[in-house]
C-alpha positions as CSV (number, residue, x, y, z in Angstrom):
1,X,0.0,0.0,0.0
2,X,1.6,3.1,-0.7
3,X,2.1,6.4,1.3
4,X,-0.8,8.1,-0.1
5,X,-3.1,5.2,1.4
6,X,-1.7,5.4,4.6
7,X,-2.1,9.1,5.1
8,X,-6.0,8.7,4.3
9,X,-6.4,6.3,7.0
10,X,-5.5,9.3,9.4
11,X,-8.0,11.1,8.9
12,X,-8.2,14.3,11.5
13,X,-10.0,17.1,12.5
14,X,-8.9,21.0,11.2
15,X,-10.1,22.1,14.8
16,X,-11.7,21.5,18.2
17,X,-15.0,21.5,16.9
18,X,-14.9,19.4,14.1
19,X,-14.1,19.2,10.6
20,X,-12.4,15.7,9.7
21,X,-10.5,15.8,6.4
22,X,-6.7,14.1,5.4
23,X,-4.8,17.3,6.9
24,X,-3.4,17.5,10.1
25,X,-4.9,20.4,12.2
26,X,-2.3,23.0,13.0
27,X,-3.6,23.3,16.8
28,X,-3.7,21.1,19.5
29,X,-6.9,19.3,21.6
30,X,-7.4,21.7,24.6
31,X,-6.4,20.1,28.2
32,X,-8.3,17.1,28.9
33,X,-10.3,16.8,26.1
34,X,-10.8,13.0,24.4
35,X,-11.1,13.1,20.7
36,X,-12.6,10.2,19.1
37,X,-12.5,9.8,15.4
38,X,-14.0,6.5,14.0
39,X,-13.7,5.9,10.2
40,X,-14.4,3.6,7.0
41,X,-13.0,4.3,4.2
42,X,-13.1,2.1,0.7
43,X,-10.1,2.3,-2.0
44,X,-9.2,1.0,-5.4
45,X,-5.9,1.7,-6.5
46,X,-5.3,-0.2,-10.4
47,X,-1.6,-0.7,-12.3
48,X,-2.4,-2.2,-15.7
49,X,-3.8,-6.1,-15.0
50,X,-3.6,-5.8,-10.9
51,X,-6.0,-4.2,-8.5
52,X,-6.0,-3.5,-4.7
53,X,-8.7,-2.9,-3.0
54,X,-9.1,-1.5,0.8
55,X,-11.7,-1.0,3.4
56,X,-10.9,0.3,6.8
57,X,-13.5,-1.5,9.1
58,X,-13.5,0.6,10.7
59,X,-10.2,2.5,11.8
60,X,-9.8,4.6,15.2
61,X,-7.7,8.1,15.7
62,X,-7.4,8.7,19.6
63,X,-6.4,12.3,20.3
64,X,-6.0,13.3,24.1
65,X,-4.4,17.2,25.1
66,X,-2.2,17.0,27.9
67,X,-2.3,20.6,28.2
68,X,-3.4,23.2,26.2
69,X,-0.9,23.3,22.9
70,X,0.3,19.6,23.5
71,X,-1.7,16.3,22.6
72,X,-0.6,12.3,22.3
73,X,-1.9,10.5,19.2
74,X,-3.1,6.9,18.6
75,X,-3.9,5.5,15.4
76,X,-5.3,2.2,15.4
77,X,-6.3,1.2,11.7
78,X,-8.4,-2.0,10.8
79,X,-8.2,-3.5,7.4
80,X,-9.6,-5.6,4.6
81,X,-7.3,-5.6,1.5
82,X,-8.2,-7.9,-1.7
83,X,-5.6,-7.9,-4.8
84,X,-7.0,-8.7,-8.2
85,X,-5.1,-10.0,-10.7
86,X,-6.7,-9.7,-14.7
87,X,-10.3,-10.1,-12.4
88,X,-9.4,-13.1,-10.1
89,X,-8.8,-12.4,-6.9
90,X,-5.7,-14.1,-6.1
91,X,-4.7,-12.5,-2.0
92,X,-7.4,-11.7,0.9
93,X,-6.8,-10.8,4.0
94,X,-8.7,-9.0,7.1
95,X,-5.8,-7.3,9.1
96,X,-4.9,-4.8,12.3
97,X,-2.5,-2.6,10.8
98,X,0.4,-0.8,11.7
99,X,0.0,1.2,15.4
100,X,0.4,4.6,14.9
101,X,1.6,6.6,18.5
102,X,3.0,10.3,18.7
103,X,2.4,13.5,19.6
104,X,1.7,16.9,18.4
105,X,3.0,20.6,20.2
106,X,1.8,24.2,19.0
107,X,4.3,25.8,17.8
108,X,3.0,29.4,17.6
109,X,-0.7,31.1,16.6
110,X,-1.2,32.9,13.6
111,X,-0.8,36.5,13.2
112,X,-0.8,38.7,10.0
113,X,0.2,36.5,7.4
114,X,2.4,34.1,9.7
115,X,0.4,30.6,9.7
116,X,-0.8,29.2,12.8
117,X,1.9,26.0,13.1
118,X,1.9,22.8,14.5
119,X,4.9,20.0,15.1
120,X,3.6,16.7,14.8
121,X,5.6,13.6,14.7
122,X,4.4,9.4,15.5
123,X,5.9,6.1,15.1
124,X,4.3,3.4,13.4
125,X,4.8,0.1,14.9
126,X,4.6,-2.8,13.1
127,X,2.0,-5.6,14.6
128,X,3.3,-8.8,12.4
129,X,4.9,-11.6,14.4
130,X,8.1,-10.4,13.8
131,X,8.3,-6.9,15.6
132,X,12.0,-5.7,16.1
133,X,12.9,-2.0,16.6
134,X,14.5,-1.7,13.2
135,X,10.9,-2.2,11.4
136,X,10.0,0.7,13.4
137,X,8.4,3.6,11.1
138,X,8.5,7.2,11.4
139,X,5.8,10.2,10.7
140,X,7.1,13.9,11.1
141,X,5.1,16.8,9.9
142,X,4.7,20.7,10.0
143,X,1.1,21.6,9.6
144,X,-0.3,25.3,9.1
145,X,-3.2,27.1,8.9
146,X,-4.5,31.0,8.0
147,X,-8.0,31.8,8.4
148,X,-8.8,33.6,5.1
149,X,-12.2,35.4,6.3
150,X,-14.5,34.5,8.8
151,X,-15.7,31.4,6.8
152,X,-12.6,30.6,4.5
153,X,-9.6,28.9,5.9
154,X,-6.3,27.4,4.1
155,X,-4.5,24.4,6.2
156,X,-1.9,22.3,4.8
157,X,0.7,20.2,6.0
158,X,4.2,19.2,4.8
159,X,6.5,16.2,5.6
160,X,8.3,12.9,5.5
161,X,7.6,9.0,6.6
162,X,9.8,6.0,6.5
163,X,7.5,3.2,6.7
164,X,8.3,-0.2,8.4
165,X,9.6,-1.8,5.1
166,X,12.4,1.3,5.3
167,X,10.4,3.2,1.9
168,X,10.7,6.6,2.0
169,X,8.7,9.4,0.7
170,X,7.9,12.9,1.3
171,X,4.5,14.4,1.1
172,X,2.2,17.5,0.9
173,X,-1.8,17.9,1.8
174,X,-3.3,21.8,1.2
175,X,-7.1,22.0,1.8
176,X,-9.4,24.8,1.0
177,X,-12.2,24.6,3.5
178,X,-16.0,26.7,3.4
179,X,-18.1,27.0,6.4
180,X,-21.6,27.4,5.0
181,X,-22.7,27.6,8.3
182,X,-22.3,26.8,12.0
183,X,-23.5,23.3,11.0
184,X,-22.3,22.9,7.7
185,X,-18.8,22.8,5.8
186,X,-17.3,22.2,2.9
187,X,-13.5,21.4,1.4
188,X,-11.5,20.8,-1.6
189,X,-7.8,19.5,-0.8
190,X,-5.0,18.2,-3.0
191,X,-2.3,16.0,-1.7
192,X,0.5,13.6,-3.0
193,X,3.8,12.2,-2.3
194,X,7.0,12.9,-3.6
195,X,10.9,12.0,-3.3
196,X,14.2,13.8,-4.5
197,X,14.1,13.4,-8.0
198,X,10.2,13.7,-8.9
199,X,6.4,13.8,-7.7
200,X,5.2,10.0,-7.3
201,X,1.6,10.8,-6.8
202,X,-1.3,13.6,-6.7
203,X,-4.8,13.6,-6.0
204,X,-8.0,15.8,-5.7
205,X,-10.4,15.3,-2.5
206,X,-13.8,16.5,-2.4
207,X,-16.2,16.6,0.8
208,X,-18.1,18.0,3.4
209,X,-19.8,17.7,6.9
210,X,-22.3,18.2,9.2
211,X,-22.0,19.3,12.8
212,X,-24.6,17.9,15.1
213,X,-22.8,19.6,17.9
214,X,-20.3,21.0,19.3
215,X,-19.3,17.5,20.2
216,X,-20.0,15.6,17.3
217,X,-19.8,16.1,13.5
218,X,-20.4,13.8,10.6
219,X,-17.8,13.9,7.5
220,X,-17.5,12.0,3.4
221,X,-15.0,12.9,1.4
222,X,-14.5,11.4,-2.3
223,X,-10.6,11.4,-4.4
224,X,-9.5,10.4,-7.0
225,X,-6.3,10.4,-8.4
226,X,-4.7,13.0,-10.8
227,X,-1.6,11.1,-12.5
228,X,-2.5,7.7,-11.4
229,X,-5.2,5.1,-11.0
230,X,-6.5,5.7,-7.6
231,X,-10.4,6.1,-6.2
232,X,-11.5,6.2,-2.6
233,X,-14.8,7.1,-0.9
234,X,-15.3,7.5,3.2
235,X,-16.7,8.9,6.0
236,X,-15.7,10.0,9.2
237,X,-17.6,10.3,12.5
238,X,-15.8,12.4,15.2
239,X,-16.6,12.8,19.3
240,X,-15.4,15.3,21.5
241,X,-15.5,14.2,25.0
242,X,-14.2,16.5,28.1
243,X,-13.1,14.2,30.6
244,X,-12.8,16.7,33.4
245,X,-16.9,16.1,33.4
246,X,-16.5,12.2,33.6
């Protein structure tokens, strides 16, 4: 499975009160505040004769602040991968997927035309039978934000992952996002991956969401892929719990 794949597995919400897209919000959970975000997502990815297909079943981002401008991260994805092979499926497996644990610090708030920006880095263990600390992956990235107007906002993120096979590969996310309303938003984002010598991969994403609360919001989001053969379609459901009251 490539980068890109992985990175839409983490899906993650642009702010305290909701919105749950691919980029990486540039500001922290406040203090003892529980974010829950549960999400499916189904993928086709196609090279000639072969197909992979992918289904998160669904997956699980923990977010928890410490304080406020500091929260620890746990990704815990669920999957069901089929490969195809000139239409017989010829692999099929139901899996849990690499761990992803890290953090994420504030790094300063925006002013002017200085981006609100975030640290954020995790490790991605790997959960085969044959863990050893040299498989260990690694996630860092810087993640922005400026608030356009009082309903349009630009947040994107930039950085670089070794997975637990030792690939490397850099990558970009920028999302536009609209707030309708109170209740309702809407984004457009492109991401991609890339190394030193060219860009592997770049793809459009599409979506919006509804807030039932200040403590619950509903999110689908549709890609597709600009210079290769990718598809996805998912959704997203986020809680916000304050444990303080609990």
């Amino acid at each position: 499975m490539t980068r890109i794949l992985m990175v839409l597995t983490v899906f993650c919400s642009v702010n305290y009160k909701s919105f749950s897209q691919t980029v990486e919000p540039s500001t922290a959970v406040t203090k003892n505040t529980l974010q829950i975000e549960i999400e499916s997502l189904y993928a086709v990815q196609k090279e000639n004769n072969v197909k992979l297909t992918s289904w998160s079943i669904p997956s699980a981002l923990f977010r928890f602040g410490l304080f406020d401008g500091a929260e620890i991260q746990v990704n815990t994805p669920i999957i069901k991968e089929e490969l195809w092979e000139n239409d017989h499926l010829v692999h099929s497996l139901n899996k849990f997927d690499d761990i992803q644990v890290g953090f994420s610090i504030n790094l300063w708030k925006e002013k002017n035309i200085l981006p609100e920006t975030s640290l954020m880095i995790r490790a991605i263990l790997p959960t085969d039978s044959e863990f050893k600390i040299s498989k260990l992956g690694k996630i860092c990235s810087i993640n922005f934000s400026n608030s356009i107007t009082e309903k349009w906002s630009l947040n994107y993120n930039l950085g670089y992952a070794i997975e637990t096979d030792n690939t490397k590969a850099g990558f970009y996310i920028a999302n536009l996002s609209y707030n309708f309303s109170d209740k309702i938003h809407f984004f457009a984002e492109n991401f991609g991956d890339f190394n030193n010598s060219k860009l592997i991969s770049y793809n459009l994403n599409i979506g919006g969401g509804y807030n039932f609360s200040d403590n619950c919001a509903f999110d689908v989001s549709i890609a597709n892929g600009i210079n290769h053969n990718l598809f996805y379609v998912g959704g997203i459901l986020t809680f916000i719990i304050d444990t303080k009251k609990h």
